[in-house]
C-alpha positions as CSV (number, residue, x, y, z in Angstrom):
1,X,-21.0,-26.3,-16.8
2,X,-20.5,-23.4,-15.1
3,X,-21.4,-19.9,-16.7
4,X,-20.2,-17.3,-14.3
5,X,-16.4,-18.3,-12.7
6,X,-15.2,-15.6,-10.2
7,X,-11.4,-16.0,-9.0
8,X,-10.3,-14.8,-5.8
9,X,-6.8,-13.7,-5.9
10,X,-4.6,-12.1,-8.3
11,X,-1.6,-14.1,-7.7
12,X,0.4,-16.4,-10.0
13,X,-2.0,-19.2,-9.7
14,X,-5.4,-16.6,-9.7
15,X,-3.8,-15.0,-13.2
16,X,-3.1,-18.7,-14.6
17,X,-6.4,-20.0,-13.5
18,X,-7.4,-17.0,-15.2
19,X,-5.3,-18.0,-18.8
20,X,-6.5,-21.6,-18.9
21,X,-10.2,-20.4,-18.3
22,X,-9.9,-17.8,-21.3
23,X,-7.4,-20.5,-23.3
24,X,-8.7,-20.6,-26.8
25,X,-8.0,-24.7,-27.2
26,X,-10.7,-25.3,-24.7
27,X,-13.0,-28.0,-25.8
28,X,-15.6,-26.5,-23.3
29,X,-17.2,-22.7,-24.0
30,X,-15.5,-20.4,-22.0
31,X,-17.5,-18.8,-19.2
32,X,-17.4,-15.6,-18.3
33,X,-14.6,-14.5,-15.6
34,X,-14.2,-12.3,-13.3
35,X,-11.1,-12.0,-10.8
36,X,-11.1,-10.1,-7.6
37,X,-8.0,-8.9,-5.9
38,X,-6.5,-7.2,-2.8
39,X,-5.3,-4.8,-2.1
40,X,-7.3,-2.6,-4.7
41,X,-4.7,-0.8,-6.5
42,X,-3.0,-3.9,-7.6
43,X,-6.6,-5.0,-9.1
44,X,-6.9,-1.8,-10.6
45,X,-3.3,-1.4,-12.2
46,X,-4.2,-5.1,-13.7
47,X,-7.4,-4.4,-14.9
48,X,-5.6,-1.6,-17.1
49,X,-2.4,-3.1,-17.7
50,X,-3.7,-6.6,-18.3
51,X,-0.3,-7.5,-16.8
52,X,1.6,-8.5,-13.2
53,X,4.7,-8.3,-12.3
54,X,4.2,-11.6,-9.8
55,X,4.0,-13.4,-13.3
56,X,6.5,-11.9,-16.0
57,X,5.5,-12.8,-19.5
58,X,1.5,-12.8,-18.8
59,X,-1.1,-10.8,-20.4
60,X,-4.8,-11.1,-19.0
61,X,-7.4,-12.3,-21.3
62,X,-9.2,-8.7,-22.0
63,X,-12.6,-10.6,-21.6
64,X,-11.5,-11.2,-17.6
65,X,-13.3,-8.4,-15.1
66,X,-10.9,-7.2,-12.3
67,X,-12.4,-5.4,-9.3
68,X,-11.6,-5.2,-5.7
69,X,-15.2,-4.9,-5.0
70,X,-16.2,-7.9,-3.4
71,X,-20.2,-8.2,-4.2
72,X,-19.5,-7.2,-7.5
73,X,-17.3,-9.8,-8.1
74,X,-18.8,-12.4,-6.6
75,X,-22.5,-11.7,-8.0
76,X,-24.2,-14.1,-9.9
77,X,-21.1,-16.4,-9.7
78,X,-21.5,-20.1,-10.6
79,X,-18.0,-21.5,-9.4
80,X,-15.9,-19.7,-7.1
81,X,-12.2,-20.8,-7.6
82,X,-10.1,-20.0,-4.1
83,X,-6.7,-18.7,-5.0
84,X,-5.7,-16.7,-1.9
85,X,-2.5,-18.3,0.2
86,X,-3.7,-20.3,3.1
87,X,-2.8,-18.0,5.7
88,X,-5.2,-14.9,4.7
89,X,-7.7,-17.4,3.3
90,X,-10.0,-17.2,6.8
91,X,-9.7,-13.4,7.0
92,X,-10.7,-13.2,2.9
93,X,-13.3,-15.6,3.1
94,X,-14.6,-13.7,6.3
95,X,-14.7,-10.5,4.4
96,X,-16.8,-11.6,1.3
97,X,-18.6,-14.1,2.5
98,X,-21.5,-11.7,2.7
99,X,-21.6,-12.1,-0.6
100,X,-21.2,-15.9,-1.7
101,X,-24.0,-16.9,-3.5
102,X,-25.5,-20.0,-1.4
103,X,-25.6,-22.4,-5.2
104,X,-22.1,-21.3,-6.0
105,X,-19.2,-24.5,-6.0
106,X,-16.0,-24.0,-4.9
107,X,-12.3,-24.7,-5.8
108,X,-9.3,-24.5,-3.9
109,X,-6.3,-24.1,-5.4
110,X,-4.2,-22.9,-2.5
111,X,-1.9,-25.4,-0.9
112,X,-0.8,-25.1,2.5
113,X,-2.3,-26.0,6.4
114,X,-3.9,-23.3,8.4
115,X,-1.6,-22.7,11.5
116,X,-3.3,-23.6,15.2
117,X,-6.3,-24.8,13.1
118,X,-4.3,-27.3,11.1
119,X,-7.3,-27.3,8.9
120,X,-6.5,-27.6,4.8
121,X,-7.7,-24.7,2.5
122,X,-11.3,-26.5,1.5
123,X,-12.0,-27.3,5.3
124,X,-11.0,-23.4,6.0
125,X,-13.7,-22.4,3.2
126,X,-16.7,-24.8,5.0
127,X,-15.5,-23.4,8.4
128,X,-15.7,-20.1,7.4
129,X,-19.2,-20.6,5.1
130,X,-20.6,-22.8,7.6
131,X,-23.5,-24.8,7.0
132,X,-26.5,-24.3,3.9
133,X,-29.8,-22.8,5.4
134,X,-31.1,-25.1,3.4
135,X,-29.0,-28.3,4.4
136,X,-27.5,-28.8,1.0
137,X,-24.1,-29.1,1.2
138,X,-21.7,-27.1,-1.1
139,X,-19.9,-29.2,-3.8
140,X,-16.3,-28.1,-3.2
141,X,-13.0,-30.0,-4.2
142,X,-9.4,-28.6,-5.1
143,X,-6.8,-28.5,-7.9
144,X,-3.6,-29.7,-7.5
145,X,-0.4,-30.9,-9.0
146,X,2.8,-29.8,-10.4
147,X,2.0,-26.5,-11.4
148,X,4.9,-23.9,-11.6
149,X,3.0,-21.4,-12.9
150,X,5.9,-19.9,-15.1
151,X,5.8,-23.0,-16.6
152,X,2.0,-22.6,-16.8
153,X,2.0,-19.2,-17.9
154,X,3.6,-20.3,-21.5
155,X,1.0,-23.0,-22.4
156,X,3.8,-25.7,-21.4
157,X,1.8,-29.4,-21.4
158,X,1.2,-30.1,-17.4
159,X,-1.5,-32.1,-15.7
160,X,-3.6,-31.6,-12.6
161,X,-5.9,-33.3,-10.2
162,X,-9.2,-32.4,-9.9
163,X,-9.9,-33.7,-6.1
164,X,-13.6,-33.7,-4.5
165,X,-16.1,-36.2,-1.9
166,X,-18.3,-35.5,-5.2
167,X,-17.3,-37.2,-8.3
168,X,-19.9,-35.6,-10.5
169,X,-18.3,-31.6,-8.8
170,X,-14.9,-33.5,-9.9
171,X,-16.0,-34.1,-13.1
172,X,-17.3,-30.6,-13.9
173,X,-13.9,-29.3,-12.8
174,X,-11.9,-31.7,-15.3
175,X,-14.0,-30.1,-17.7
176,X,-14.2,-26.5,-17.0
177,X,-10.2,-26.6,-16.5
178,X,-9.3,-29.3,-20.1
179,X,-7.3,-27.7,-22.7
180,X,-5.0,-28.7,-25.1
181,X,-2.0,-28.3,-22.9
182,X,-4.1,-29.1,-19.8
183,X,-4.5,-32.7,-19.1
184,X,-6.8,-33.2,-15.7
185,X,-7.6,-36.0,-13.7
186,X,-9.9,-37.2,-11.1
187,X,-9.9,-38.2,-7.5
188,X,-11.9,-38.7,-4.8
189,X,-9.0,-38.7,-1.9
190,X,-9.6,-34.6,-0.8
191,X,-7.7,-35.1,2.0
192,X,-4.5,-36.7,0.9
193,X,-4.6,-34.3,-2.8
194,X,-4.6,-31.6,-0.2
195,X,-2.1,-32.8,2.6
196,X,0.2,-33.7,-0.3
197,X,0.3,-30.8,-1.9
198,X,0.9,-28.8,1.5
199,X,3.1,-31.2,3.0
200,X,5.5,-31.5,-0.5
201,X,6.4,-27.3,0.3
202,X,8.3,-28.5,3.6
203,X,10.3,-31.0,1.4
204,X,11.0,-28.5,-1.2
205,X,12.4,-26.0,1.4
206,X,14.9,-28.9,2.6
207,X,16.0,-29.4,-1.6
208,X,16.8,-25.8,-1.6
209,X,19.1,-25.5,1.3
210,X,20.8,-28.8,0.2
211,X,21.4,-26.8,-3.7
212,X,22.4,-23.8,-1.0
213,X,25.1,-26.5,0.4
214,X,25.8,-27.5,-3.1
215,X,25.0,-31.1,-1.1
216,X,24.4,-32.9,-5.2
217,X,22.1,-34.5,-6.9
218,X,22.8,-37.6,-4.6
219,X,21.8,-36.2,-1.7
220,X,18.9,-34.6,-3.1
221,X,17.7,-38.0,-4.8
222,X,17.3,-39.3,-1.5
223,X,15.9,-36.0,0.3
224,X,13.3,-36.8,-1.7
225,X,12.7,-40.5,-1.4
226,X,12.5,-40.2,2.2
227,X,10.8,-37.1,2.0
228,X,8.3,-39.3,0.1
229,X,8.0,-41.7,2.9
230,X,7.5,-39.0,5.7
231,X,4.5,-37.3,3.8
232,X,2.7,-40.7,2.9
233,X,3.2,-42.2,6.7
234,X,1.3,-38.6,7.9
235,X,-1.5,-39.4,5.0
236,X,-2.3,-42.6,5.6
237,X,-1.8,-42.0,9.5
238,X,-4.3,-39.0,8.9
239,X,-7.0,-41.6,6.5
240,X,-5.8,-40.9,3.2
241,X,-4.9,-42.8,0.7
242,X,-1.6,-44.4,-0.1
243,X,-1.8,-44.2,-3.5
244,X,-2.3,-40.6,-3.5
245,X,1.1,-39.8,-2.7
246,X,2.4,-42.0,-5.8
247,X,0.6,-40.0,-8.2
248,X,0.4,-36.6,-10.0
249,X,-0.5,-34.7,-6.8
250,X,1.9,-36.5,-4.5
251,X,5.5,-37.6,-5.7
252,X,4.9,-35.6,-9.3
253,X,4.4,-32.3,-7.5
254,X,7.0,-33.2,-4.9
255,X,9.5,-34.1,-7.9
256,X,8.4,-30.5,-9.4
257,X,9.0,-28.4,-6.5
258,X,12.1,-29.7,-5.5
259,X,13.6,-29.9,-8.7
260,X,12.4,-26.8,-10.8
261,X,14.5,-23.4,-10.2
262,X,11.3,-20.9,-10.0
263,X,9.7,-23.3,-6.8
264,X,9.6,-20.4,-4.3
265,X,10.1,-22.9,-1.3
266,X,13.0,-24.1,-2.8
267,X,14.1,-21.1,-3.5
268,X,14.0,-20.2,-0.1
269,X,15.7,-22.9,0.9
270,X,18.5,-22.5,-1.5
271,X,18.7,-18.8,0.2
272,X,19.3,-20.3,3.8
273,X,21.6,-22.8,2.7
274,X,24.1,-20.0,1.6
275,X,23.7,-18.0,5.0
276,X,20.8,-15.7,4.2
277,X,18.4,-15.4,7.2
278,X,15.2,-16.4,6.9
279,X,13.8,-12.8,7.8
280,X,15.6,-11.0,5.5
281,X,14.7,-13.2,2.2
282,X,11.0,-13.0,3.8
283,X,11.4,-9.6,3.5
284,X,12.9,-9.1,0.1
285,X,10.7,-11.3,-1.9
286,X,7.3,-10.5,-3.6
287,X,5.9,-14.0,-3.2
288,X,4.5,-15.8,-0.7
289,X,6.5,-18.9,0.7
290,X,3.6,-21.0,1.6
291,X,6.0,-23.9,3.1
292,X,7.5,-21.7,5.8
293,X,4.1,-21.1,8.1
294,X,2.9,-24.8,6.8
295,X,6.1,-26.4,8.1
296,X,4.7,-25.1,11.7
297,X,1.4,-26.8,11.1
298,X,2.7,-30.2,10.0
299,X,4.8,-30.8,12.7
300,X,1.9,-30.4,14.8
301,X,-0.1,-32.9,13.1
302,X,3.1,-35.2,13.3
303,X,2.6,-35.1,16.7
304,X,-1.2,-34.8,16.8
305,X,-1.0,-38.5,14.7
306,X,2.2,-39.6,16.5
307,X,4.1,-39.8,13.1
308,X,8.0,-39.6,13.2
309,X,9.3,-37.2,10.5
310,X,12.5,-36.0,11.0
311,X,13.3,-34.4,7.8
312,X,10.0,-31.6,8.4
313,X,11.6,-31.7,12.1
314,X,15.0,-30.7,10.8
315,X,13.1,-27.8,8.3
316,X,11.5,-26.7,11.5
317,X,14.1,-26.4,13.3
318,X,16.4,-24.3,10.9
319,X,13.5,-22.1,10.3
320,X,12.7,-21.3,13.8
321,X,15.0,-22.8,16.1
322,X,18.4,-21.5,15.0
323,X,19.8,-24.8,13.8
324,X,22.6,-24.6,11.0
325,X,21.8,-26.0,7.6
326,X,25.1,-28.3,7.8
327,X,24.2,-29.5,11.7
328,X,20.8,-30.4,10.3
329,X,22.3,-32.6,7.6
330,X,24.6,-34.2,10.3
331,X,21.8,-34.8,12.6
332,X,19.7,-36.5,9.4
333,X,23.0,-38.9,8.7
334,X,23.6,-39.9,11.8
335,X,20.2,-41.4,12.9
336,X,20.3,-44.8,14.0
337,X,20.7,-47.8,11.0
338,X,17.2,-49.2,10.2
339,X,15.5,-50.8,7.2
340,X,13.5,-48.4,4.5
341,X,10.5,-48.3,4.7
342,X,7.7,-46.2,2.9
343,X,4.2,-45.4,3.8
């Protein structure tokens, strides 16, 4: 098990991270954490304070190190756990990686698609790392799942997947991360715990603007049903697994994220659907809306794997192409009559 745990990123899912690695009901020792965070005076106003105002109602463990020092926090580290959003994640990683020690695992619990790239957050850490001197490759996997970190934040019982090509790196993460209130599974499929996880943020944006439209819980049943069917025809397309998307990290996070009123990308949605422009609610909130620049990126690999998806085209295209809310829910009603199909 690992000894030394460094966290990179002082946001929501960095602090909780932190919480369940310092939780007291933790069957496993507790290593010894450290959290590094940018830009430096929020790390140092939460190594005093011990408290964040991007997660109201949490207090870090006093045991966790904060710096904004880089070699310092990444020194003698045994598991490196990857909680900066996808977007910064190359220039981050770029920064410290100076200073990643060559042995060190790593976890990704970002969720998101790099835009241009289209690469997912643990293919964004091996790009940037590049290849062992020695040829031994890194063990590195994710941790996903319906995770509102609010929820999170109060102990609240949730489950997670611990994904990875390495079932024994797995394993050590469904350990590390167990606690009374923390129930965590296994999973080889990477790439569809990943793509699900990203891909569910799009969905979650389209749930919001139809609560905006005050649309009901009918329409929102089937937003994400067929929101469902969009993201598993793009995994399977892509080589994941089907089954995947019918689990915790697939149709339990999507269910989550759509559903729960503190999902940011729902949130934003909900925002455009009564009239607000997407800049100015970009510009007035403190968190960062993974689904918006992701939305970009899977409509590129819709076309990259020739998948039709034209509820993420509809998102798109209120986001950036000046479509109305209502004319996107017209368009989505008045495709052509077919059978369902999912997957």
């Amino acid at each position: 098990m690992p000894e030394n745990v460094t966290i990179l990123g002082c946001g929501q899912m960095g602090l909780v991270c932190a919480g369940i690695l310092t939780d007291a009901s933790r069957a496993e020792p507790a290593p010894r954490v450290t959290m590094w965070g940018h830009p430096p005076a929020e790390a140092e106003a939460l190594a005093q304070t011990r408290t964040s105002e991007r997660l109201a109602g949490f207090r870090l463990h006093d045991a966790v190190t904060v710096t904004a020092d880089g070699a310092r926090a990444l020194r003698d580290a045994d598991l490196i756990v990857s909680a900066i959003p996808v977007q910064h994640m190359r220039s981050a990683w770029g920064r410290l990686r100076p200073f990643v020690p060559p042995e060190a695992g790593v976890v990704s619990v970002a969720k998101g698609i790099e835009n241009n790239t289209l690469l997912r957050p643990t293919q964004i850490i091996t790009d940037v790392l590049g290849d062992d001197p020695d040829g031994k490759p890194r063990p590195i996997g994710c941790l996903s799942g319906p995770t509102i970190a609010t929820e999170l934040a109060r102990c609240l019982p949730a489950t997670m997947i611990a994904a990875g090509d390495d079932p024994g790196f797995a394993g050590v993460l469904q350990r590390l991360f167990t606690t009374s209130w923390m129930r965590i599974y296994t999973k080889a499929d990477l790439l569809g715990v990943e793509l699900a996880g990203a891909t569910k943020n799009v969905i979650a944006i389209a749930a919001g603007v139809l609560d905006g439209l005050r649309a009901g819980s009918n329409a929102k049943s089937a937003l994400l049903a067929r929101g469902l069917a969009e993201i598993t025809r793009l995994g399977t397309a892509m080589g994941a697994s089907q089954d995947t998307f019918f689990g915790i990290a697939g149709v339990g996070d999507l269910a989550t994220t759509c559903f729960s009123p503190h999902g940011r990308n729902r949130s934003c949605g909900e925002a455009l659907g009564r009239g607000e422009r997407l800049s100015d609610y970009l510009d007035r909130t403190t968190m960062v809306v993974e689904g918006v620049a992701t939305t970009r990126s899977v409509v590129a690999l819709s076309k990259k794997y020739r998948v039709e998806m034209p509820i993420t085209d509809a998102v798109h295209d209120v986001l950036f192409g000046g479509l109305d809310p209502l004319e996107a829910i017209g368009r989505l009603m008045s495709r052509g009559m077919k059978d369902e199909t999912v997957g």
